[in-house]
N, C-alpha and C positions, 0 to 999 in steps of 0.2 A: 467699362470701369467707371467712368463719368456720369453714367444713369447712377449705377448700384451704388457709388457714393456719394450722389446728389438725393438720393430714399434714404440713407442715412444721415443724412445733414436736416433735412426735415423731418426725421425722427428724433432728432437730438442728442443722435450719438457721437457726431461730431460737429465742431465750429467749422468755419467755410475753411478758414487757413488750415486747421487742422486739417480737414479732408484734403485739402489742394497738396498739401506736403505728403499725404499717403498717397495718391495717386501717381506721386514723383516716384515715392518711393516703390513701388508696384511696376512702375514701368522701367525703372534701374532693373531691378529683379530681372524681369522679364527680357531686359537685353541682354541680359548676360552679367551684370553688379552681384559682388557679393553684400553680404550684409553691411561688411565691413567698410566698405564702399560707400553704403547709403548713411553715414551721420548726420547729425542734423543738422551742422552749419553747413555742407553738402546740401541739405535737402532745402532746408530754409531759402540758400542762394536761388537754387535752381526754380522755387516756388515763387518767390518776391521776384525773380528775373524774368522769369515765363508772366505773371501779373503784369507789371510793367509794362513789356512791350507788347502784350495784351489790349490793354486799356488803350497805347496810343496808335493800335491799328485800327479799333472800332471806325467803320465806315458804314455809309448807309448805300445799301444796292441801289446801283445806278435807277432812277425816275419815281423811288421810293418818296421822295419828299413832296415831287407833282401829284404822284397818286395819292394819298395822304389829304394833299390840300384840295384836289376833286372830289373825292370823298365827301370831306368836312364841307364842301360848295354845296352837293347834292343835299344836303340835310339828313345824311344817312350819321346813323354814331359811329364810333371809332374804337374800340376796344382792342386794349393787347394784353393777351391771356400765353402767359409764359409760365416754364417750367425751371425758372430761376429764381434769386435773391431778390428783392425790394431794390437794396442798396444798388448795388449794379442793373436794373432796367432802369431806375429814375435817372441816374448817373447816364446809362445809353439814349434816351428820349429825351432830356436835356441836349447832351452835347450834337445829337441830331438833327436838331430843331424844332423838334414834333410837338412842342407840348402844347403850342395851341389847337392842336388837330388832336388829339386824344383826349377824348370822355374819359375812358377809365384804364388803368394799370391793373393787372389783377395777376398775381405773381404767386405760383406754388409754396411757396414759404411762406404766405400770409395767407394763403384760402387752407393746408396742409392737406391737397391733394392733388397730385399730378395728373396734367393731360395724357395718356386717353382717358381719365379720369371723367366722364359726362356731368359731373356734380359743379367742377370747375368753371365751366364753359356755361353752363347754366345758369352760375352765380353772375358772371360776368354780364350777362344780358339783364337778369334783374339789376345791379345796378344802374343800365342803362334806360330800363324799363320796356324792352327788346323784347318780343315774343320768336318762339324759334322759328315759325313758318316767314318770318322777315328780315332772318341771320343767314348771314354767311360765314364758315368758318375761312379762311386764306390762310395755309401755314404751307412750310414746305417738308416737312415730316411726315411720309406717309403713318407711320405708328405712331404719334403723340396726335397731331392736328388734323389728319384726315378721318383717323381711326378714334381718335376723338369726337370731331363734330359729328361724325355719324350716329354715334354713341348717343349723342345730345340730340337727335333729330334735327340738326339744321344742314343745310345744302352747306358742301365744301366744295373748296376748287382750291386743286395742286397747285403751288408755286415749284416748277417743276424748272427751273435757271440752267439745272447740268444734264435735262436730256436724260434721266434717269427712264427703265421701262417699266411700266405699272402692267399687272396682269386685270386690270378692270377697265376694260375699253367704254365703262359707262363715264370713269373718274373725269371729270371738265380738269383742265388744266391750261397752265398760263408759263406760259417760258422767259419773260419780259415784266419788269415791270414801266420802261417806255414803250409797250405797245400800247396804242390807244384804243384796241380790244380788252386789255386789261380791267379796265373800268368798266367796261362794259359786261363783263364776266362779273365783275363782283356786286352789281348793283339789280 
């Protein structure tokens, strides 16, 4: 539901709030709400409520800020290619810390193609000046970021944290990002 109305939000058939408050109201539906149920100071609440405590859970996965700053040491670039708002990743890479470690932001709303999108993932390397055969993509989405960067022709490796099971026993994957093999998978 969160794909199919985040393709509509970059279509422009809905604003982000809008979408957020149909989503609420879709899954009221779905547990059982009647319509009745779903009004919009109802829906409003439960959207500005879910945002809220949203925002102030954003955390960075544990060795994500080491790895980051290795990165940026090795002289390799740094690009984050998401499938989200402008507004909210500048907002996440600020309160993160990252922003001296990231080249470039490259966000579905402002390229207006999503990952697995190869078009995406390719822009992003031009503005680093990245050729693919010296990219890696890192994401932990097998359908957006793995099924992406393959798209793009560049070498990916899973961020694979929950032990999930891939049926490509070729897929390179990383469980950790404080493993100090980590780094060395992605360079």
């Amino acid at each position: 539901m969160l794909e199919e109305l985040h393709k509509e939000v970059l279509a422009g058939q809905w604003t982000i709030e809008d979408a957020r408050i149909e989503r609420f109201r879709r899954l009221m539906l779905a547990a059982g709400a009647t319509a009745g149920d779903c009004g919009a100071e109802v829906l409003h609440g439960l959207s500005w409520g879910y945002r809220g405590a949203y925002e102030v859970a954003w955390r960075l996965v544990p060795g994500a800020l080491a790895l980051v700053q290795a990165i940026k040491n090795s002289g390799a670039h740094l690009v984050i290619v998401t499938n989200n708002v402008v507004r909210e990743q500048k907002l996440k890479v600020e309160r993160g810390g990252l922003v001296p470690f990231v080249d470039a932001l490259v966000t579905s709303e402002e390229f207006g193609a999503t990952k697995p999108d190869p078009r995406i993932i390719l822009h992003a390397l031009e503005r680093v000046g990245a050729a693919r055969e010296d990219a890696v993509m890192f994401g932990d989405s097998l359908t957006t970021d793995i099924e992406g960067g393959r798209r793009a022709g560049v070498r990916v490796v899973w961020f694979n944290r929950f032990g999930a099971k891939s049926n490509d026993p070729t897929l390179a994957e990383v469980h950790s990002l404080e493993d100090p093999e980590t780094l060395t998978a992605l360079l």
